[in-house]
DSSP file (Angstrom, degrees, kcal/mol; ACC not computed):
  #  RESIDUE AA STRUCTURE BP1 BP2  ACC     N-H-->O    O-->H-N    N-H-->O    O-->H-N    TCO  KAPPA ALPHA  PHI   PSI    X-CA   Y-CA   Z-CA
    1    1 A X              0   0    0      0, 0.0    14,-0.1     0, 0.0     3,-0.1   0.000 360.0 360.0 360.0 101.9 -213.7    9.1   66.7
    2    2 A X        +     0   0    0      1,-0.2     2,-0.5    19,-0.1    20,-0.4   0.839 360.0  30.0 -85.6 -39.4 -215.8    6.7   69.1
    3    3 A X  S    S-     0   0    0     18,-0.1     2,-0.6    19,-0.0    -1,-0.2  -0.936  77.8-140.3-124.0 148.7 -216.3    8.6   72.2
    4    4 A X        -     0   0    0     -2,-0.5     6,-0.1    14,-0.3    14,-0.0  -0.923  24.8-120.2-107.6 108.2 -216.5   12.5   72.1
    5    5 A X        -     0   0    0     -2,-0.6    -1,-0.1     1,-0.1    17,-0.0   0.163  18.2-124.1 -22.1 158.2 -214.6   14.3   75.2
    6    6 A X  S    S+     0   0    0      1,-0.1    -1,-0.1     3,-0.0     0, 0.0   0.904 116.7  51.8 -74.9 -79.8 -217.2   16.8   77.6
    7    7 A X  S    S+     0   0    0      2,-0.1    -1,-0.1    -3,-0.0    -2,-0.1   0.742  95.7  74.2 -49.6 -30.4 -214.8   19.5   76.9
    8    8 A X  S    S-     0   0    0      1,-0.1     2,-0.6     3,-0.0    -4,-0.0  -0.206  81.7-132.5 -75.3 174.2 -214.7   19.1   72.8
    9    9 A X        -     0   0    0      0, 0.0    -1,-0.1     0, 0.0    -4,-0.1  -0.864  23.9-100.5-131.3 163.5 -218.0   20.5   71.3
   10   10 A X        -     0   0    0     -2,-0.6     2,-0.3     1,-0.1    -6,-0.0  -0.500  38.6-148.8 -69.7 147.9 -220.0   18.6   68.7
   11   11 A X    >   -     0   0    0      4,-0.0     3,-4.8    -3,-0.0    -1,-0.1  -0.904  24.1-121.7-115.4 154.6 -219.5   19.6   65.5
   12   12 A X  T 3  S+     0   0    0      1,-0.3    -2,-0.0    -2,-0.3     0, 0.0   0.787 120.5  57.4 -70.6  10.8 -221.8   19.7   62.3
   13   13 A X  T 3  S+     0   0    0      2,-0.1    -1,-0.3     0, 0.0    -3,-0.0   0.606  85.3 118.0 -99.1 -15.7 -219.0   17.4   60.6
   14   14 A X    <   -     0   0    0     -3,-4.8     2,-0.4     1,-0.1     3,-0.1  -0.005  69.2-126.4 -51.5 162.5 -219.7   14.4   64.0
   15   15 A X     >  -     0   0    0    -14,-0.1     4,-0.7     1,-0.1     5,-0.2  -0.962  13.0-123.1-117.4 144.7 -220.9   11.3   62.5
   16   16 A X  H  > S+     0   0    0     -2,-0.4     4,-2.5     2,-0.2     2,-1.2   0.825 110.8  58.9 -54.0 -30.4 -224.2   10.2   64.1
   17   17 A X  H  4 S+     0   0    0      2,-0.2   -15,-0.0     1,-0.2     0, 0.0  -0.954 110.5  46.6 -81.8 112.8 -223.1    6.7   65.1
   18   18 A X  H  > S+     0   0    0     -2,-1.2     4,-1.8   -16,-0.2   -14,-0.3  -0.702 112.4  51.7  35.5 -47.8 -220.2    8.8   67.3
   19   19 A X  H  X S+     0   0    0     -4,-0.7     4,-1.9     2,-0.2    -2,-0.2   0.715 111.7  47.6 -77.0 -51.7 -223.1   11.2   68.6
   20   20 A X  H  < S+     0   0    0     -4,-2.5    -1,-0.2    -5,-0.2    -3,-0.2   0.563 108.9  52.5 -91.0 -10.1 -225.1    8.1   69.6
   21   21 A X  H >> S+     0   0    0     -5,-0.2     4,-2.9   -19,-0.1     3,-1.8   0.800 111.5  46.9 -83.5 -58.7 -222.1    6.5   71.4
   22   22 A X  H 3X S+     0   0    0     -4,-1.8     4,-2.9   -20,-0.4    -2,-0.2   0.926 111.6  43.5 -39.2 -56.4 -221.4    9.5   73.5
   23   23 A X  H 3X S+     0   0    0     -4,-1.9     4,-1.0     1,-0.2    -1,-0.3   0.712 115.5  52.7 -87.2   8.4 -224.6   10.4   74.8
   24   24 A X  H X> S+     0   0    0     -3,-1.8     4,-3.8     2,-0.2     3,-2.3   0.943 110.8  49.0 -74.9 -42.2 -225.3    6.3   75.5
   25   25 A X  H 3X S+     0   0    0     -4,-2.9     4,-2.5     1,-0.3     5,-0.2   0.933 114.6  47.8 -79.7 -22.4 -221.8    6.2   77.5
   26   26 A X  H 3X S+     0   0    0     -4,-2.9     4,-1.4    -5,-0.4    -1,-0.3   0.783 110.1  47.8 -67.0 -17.7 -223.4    9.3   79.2
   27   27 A X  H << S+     0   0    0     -3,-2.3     4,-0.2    -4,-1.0    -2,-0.2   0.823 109.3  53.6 -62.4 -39.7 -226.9    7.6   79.9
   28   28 A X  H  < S+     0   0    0     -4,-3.8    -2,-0.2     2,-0.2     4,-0.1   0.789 112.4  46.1 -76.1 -17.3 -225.1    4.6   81.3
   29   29 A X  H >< S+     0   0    0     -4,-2.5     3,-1.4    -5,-0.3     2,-0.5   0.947 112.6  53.2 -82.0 -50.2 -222.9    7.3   84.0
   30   30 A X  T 3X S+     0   0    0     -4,-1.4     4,-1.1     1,-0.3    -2,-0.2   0.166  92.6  71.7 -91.0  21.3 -225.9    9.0   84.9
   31   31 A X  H 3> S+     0   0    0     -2,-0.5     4,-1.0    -4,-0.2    -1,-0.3   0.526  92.3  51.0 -90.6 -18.8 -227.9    6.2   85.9
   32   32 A X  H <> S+     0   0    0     -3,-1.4     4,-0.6     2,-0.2    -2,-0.2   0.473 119.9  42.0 -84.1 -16.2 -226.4    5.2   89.1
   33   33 A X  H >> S+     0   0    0     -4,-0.5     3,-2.3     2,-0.2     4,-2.0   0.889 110.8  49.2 -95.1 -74.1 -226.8    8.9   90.1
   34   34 A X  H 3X S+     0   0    0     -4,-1.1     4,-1.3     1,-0.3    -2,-0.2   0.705 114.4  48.5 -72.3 -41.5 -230.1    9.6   88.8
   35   35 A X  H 3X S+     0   0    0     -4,-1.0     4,-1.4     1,-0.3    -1,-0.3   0.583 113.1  50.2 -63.8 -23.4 -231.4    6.0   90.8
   36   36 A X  H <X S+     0   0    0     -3,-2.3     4,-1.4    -4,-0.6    -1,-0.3   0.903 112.6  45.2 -68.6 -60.1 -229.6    7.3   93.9
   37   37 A X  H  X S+     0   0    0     -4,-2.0     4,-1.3     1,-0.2    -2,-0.2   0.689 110.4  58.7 -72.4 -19.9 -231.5   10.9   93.4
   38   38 A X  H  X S+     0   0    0     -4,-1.3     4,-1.7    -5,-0.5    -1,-0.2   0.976 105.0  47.9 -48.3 -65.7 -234.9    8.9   92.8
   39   39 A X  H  X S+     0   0    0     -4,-1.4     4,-2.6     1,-0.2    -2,-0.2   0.765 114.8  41.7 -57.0 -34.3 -234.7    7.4   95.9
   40   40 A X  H  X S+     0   0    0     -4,-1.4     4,-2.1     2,-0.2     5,-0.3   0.834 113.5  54.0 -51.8 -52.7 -234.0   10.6   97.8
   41   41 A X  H  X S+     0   0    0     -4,-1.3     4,-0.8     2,-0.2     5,-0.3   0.851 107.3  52.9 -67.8 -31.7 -236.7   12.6   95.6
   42   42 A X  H  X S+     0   0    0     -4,-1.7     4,-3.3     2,-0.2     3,-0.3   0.972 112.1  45.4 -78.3 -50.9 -239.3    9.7   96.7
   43   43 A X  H  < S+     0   0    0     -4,-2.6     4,-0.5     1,-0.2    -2,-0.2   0.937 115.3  47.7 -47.3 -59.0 -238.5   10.3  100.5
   44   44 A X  H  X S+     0   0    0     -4,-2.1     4,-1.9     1,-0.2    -1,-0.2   0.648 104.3  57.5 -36.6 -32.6 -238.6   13.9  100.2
   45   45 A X  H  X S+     0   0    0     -4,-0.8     4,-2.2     1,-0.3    -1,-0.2   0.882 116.6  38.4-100.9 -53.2 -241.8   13.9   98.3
   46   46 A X  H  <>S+     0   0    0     -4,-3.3     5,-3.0    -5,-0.3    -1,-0.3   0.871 103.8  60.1 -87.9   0.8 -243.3   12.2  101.2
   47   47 A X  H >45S+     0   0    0     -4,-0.5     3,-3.8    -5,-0.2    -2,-0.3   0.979 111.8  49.7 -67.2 -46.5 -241.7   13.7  103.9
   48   48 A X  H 3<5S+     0   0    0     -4,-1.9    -2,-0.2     1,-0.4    -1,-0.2   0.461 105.5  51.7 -64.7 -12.6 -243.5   16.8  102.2
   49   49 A X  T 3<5S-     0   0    0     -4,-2.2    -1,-0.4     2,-0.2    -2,-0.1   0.264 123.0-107.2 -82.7  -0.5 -246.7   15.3  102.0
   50   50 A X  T < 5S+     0   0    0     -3,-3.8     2,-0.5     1,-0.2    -3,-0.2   0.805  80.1 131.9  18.6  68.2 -246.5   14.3  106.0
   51   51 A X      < +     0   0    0     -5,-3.0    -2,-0.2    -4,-0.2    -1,-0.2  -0.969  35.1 112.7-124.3  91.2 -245.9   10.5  105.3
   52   52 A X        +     0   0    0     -2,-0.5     2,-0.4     1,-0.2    -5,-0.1   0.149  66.2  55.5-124.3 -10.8 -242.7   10.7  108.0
   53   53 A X  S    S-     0   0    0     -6,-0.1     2,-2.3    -3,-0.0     3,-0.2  -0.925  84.1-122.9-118.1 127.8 -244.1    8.6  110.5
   54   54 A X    >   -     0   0    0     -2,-0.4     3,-2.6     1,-0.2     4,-0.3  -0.434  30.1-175.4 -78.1  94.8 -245.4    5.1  110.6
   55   55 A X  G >  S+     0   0    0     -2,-2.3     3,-2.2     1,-0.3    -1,-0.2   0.798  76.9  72.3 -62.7 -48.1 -249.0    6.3  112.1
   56   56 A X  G 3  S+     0   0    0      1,-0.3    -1,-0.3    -3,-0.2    -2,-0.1   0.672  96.4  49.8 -52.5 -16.6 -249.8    2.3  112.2
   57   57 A X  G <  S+     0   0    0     -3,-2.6    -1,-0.3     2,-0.1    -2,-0.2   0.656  88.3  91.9 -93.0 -23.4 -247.4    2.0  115.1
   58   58 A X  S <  S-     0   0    0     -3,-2.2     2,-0.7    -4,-0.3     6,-0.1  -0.507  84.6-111.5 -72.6 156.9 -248.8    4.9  117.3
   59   59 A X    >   -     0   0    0      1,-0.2     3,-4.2    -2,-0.1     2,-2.1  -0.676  19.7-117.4 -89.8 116.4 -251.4    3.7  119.7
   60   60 A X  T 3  S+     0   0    0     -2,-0.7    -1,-0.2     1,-0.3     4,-0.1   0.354 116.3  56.1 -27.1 -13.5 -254.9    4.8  119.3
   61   61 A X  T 3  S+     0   0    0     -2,-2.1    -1,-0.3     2,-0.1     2,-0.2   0.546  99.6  75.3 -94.9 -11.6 -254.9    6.7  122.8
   62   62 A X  S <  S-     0   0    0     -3,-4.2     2,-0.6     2,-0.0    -4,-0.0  -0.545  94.0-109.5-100.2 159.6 -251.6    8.8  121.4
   63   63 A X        -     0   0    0     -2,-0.2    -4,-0.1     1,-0.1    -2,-0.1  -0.791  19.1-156.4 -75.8 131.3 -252.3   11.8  118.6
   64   64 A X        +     0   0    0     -2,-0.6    -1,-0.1    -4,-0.1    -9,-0.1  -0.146  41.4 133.9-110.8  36.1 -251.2   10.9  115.6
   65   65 A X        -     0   0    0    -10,-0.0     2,-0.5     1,-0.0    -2,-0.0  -0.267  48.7-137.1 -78.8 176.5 -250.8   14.5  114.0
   66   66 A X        -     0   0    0      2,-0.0     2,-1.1   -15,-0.0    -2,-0.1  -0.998   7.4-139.0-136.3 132.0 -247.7   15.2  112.3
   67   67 A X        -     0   0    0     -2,-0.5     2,-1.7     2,-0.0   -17,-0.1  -0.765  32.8-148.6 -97.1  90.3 -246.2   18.8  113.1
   68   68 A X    >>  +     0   0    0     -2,-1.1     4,-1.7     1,-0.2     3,-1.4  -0.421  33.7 159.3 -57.6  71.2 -245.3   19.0  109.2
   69   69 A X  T 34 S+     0   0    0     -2,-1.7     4,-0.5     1,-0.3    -1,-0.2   0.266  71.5  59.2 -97.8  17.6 -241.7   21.4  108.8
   70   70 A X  T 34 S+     0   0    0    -23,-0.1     4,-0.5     2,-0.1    -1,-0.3   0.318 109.9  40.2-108.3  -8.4 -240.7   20.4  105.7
   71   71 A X  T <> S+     0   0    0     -3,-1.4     4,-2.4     3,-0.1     5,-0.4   0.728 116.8  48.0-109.3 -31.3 -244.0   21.6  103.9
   72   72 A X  H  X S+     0   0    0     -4,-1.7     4,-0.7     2,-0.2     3,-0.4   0.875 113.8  53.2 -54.5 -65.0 -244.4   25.0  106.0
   73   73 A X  H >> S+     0   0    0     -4,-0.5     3,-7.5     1,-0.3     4,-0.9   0.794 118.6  38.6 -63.3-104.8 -240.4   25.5  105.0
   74   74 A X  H 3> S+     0   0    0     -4,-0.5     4,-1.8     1,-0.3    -1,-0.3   0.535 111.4  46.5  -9.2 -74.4 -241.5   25.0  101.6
   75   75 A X  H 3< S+     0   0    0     -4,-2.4     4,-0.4    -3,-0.4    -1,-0.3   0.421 115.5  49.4 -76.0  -8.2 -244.8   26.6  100.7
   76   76 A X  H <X S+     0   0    0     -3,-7.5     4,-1.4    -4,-0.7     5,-0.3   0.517 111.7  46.3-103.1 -58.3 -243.6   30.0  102.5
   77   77 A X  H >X S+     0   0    0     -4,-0.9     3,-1.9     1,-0.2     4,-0.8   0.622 109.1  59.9 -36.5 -62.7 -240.1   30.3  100.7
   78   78 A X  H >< S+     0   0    0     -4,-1.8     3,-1.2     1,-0.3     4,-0.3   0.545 113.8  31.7 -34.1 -71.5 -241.9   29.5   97.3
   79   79 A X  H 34 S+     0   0    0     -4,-0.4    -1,-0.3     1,-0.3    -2,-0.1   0.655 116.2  56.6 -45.3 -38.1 -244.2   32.4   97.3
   80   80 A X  H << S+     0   0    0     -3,-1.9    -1,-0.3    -4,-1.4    -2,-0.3   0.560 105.9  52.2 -79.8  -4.7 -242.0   34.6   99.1
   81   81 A X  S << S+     0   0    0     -3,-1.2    -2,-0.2    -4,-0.8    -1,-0.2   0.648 120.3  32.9 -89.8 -23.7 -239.2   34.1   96.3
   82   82 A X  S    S+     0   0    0     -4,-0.3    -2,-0.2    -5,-0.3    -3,-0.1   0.287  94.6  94.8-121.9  25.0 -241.5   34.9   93.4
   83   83 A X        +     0   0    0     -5,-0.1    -1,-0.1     2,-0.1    -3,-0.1   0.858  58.4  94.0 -62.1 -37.0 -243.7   37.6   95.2
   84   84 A X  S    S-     0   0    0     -4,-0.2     2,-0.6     1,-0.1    -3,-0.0   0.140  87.7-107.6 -65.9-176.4 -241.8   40.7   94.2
   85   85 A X        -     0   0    0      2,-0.0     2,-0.9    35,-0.0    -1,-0.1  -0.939  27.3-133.3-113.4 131.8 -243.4   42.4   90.9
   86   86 A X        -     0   0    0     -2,-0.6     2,-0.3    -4,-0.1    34,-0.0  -0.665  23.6-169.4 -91.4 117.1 -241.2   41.8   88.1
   87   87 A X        -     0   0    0     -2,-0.9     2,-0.8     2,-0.0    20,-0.0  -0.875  19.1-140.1-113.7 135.9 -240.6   45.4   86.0
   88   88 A X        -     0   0    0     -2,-0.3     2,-0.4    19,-0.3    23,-0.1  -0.894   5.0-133.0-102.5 121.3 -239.0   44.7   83.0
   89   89 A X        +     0   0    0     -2,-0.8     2,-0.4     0, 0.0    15,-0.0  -0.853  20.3 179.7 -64.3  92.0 -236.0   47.2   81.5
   90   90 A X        -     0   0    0     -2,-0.4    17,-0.1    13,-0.1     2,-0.0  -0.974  13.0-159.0-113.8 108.3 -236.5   47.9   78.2
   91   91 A X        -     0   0    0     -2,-0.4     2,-0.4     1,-0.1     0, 0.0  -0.342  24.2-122.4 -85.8 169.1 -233.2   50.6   77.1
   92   92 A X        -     0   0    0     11,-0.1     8,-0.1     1,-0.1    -1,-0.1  -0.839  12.2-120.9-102.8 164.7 -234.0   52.5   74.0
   93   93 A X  S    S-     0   0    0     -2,-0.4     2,-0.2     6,-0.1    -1,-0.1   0.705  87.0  -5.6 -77.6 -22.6 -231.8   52.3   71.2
   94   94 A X  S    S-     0   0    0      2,-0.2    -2,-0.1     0, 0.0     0, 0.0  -0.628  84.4 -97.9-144.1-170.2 -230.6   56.3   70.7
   95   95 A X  S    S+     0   0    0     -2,-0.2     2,-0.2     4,-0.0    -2,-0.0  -0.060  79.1 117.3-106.8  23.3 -232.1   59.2   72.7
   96   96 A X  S  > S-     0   0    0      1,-0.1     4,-1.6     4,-0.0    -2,-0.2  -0.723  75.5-105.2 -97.8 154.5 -234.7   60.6   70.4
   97   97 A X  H  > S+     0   0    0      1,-0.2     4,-2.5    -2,-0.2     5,-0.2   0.813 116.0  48.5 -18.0 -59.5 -238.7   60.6   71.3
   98   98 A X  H  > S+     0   0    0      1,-0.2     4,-3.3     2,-0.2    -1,-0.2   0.998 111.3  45.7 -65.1 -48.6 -239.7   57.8   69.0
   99   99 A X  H  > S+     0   0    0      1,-0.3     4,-0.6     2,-0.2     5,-0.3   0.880 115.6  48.1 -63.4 -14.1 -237.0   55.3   70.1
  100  100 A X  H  X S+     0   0    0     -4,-1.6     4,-2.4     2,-0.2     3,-0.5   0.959 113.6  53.8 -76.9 -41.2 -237.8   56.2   74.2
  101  101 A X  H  X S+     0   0    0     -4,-2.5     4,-2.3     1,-0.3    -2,-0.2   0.956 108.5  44.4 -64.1 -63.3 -241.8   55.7   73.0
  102  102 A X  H  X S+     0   0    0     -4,-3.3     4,-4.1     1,-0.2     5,-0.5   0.812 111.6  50.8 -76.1   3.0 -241.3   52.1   71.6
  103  103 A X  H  X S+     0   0    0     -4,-0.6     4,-1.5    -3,-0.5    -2,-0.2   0.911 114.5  52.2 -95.2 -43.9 -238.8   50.6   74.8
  104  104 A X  H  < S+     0   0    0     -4,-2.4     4,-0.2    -5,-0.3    -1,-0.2   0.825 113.0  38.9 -30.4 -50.0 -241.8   52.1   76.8
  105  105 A X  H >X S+     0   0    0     -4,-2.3     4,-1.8     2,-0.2     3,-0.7   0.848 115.0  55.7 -58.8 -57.6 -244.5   50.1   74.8
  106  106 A X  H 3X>S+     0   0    0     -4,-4.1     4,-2.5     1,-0.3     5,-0.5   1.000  99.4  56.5 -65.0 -56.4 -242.2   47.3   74.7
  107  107 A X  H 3X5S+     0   0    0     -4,-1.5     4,-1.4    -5,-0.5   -19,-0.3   0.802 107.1  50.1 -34.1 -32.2 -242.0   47.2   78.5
  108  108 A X  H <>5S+     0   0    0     -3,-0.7     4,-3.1    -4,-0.2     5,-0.2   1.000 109.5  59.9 -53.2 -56.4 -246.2   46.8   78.9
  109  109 A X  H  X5S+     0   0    0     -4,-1.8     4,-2.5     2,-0.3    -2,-0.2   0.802 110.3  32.4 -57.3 -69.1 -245.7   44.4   76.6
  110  110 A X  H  X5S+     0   0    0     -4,-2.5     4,-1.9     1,-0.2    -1,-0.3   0.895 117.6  48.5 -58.8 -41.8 -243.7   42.6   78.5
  111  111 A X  H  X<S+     0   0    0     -4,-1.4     4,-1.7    -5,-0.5    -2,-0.3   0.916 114.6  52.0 -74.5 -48.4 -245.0   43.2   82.1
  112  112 A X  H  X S+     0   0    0     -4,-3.1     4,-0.5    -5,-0.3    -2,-0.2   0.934 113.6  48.0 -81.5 -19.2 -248.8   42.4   80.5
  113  113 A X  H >X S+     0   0    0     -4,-2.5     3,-2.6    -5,-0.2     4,-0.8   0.878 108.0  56.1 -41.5 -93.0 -246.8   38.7   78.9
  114  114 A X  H 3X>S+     0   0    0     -4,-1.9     5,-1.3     1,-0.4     4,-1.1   0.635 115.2  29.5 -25.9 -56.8 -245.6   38.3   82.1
  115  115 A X  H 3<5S+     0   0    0     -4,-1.7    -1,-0.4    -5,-0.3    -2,-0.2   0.331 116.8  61.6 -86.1  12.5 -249.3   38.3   84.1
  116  116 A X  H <<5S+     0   0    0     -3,-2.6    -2,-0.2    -4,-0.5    -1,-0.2   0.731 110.2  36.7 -53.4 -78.1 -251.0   36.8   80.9
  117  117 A X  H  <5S-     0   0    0     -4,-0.8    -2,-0.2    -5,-0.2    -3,-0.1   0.626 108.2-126.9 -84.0 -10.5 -248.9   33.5   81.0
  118  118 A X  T  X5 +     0   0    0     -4,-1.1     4,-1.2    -5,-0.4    -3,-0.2   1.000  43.7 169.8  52.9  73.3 -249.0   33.5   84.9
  119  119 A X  H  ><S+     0   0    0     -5,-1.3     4,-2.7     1,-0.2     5,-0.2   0.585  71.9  59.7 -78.0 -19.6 -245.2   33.2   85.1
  120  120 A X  H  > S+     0   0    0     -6,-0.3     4,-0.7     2,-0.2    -1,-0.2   0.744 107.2  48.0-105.9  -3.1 -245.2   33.9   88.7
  121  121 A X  H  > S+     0   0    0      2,-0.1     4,-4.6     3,-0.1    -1,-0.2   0.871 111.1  48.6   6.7 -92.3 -247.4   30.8   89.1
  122  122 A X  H  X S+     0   0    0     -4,-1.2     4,-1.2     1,-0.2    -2,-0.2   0.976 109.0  54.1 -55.6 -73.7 -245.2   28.8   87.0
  123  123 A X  H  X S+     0   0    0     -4,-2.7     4,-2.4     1,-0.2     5,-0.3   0.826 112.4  47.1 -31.5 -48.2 -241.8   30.0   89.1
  124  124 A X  H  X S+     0   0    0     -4,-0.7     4,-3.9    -5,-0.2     5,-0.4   0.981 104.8  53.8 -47.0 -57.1 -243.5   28.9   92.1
  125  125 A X  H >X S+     0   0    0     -4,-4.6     3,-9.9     2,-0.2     4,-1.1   0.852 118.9  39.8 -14.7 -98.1 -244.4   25.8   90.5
  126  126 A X  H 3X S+     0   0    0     -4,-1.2     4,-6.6     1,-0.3    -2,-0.1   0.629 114.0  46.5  -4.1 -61.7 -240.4   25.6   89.7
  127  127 A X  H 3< S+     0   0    0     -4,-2.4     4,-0.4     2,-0.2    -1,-0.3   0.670 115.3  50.6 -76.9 -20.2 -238.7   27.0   93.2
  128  128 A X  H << S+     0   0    0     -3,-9.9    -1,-0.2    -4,-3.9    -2,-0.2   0.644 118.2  42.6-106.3  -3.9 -241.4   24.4   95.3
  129  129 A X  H  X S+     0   0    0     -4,-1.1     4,-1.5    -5,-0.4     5,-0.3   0.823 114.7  46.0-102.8 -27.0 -240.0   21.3   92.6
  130  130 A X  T  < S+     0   0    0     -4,-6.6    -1,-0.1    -5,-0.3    -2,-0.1   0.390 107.7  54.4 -98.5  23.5 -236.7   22.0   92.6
  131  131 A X  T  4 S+     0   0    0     -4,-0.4     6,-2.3     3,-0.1    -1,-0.2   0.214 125.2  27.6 -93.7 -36.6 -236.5   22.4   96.6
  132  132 A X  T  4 S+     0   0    0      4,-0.2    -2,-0.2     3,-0.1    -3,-0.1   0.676 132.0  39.7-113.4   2.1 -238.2   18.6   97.1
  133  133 A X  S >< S+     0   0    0     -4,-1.5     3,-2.3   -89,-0.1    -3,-0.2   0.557 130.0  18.5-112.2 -90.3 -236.9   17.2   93.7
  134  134 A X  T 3  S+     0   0    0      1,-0.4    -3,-0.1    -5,-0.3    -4,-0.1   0.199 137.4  28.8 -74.0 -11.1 -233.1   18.5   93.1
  135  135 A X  T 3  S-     0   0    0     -6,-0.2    -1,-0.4    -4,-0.1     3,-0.3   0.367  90.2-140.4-112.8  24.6 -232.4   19.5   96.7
  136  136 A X    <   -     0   0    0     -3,-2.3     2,-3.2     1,-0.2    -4,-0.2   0.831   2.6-149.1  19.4  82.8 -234.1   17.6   98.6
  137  137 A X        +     0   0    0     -6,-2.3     2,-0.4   -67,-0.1    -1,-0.2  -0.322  45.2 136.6-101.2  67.8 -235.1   19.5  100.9
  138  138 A X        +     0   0    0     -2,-3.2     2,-0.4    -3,-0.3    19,-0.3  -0.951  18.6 171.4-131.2 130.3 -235.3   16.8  103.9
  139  139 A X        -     0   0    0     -2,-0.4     2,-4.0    18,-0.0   -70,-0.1  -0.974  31.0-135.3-128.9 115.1 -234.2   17.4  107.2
  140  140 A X        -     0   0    0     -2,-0.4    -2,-0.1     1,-0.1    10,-0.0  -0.264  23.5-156.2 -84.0  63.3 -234.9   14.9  109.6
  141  141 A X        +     0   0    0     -2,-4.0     2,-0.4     1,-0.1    -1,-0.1   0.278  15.2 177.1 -28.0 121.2 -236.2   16.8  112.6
  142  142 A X    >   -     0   0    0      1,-0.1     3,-1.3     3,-0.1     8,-0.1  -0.960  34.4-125.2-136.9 142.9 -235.9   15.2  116.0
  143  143 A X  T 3  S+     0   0    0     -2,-0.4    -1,-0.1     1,-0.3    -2,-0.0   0.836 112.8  40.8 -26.6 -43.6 -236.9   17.0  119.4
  144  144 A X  T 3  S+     0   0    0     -3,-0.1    -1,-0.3     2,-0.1     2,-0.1   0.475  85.5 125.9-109.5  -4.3 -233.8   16.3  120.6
  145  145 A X    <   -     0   0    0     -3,-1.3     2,-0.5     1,-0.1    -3,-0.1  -0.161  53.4-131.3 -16.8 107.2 -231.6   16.9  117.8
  146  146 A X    >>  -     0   0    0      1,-0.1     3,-1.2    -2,-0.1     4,-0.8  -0.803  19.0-120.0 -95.9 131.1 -228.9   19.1  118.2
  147  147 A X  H 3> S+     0   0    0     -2,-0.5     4,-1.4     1,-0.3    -1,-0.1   0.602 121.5  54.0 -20.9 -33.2 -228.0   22.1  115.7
  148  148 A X  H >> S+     0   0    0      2,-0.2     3,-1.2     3,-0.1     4,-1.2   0.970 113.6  47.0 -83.1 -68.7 -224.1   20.1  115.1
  149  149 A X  H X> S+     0   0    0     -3,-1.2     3,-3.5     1,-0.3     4,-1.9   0.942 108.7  55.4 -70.0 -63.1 -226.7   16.7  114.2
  150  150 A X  H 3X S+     0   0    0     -4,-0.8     4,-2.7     1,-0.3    -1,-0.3   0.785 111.2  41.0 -34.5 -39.2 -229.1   18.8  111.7
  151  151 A X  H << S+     0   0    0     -4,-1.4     4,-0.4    -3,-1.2    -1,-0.3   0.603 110.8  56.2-104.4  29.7 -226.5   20.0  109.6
  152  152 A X  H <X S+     0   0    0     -3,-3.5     4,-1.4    -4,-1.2    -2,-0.2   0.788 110.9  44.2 -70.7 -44.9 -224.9   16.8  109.7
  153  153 A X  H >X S+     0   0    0     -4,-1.9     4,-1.2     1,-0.2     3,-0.6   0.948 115.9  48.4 -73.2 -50.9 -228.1   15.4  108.5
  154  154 A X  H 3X S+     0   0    0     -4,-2.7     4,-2.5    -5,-0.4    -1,-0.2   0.857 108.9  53.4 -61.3 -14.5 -228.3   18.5  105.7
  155  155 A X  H 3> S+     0   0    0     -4,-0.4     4,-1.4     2,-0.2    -1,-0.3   0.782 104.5  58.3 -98.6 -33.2 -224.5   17.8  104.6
  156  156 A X  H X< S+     0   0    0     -4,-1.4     3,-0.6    -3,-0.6    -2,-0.2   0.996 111.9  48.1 -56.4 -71.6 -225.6   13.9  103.9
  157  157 A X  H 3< S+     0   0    0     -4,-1.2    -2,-0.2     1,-0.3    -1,-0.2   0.632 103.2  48.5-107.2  13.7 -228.0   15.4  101.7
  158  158 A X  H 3<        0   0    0     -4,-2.5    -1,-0.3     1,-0.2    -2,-0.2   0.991 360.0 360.0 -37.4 -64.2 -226.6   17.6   99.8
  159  159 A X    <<        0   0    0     -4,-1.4    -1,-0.2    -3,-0.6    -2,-0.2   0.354 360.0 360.0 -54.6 360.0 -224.0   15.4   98.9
């Protein structure tokens, strides 16, 4: 067996040197993609920083502010995606007293985890990297743009 199919699933009987051909011939497809999604991730990351313009070319009597809509976009969805309060559904196992008592208990448990590890933190984290890293979430705004050229520009990158 040299190269192991996507669809077959590894088995504990694979021989390593098989296991180590497969996931190379999979480093060596996903390397033209992932250097294509770099470059995209690096624009993004500065459109989102308001690095969109080259400020050395505007003239010292013009403003050079950047009306930034890729980071406002960003930084309200984030919060607003992980705002709600997350209540956790714990069933009990029968219908008697004790077993209703401990899925009660366990549910603090869980809801005081939850604010302890600052998960809803961390999600944000998540939902504001994988909006500028994994969709890239760059839309090249122009004044004069029309609604048909914006999602022309969003459909580029998607793709």
């Amino acid at each position: 067996m040299e190269y192991i199919e996507n669809d077959e699933k590894f088995l504990i009987t694979s021989k390593d040197e098989d296991l180590i051909k497969t996931f190379g011939v999979w480093k060596r497809e996903s390397t033209s993609y992932h250097d294509e999604m770099l470059t995209k991730q690096k624009v993004s990351e500065e459109y989102y920083k308001g690095n969109q313009t080259d400020r050395d070319l505007i003239p010292n009597y013009l403003s050079n502010t950047v009306e930034n809509r890729i980071f406002e976009a960003v930084e309200t969805i984030a919060p607003i995606t992980t705002a709600s309060a997350h209540h956790f559904l714990v069933l009990p196992g029968s219908d008697d007293e004790k077993s209703m008592d401990k899925a009660n208990k366990l549910s603090k448990v869980l809801e005081r985890k939850y604010q302890t590890l600052e998960m809803q933190r961390k999600l944000e984290q998540v939902v504001r990297h994988i909006m500028l890293y994994r969709l890239n979430c760059l839309i090249r705004w122009k004044f004069k743009s029309t609604p048909k050229e914006r999602w022309r520009n969003i459909s580029q990158i998607l793709k």
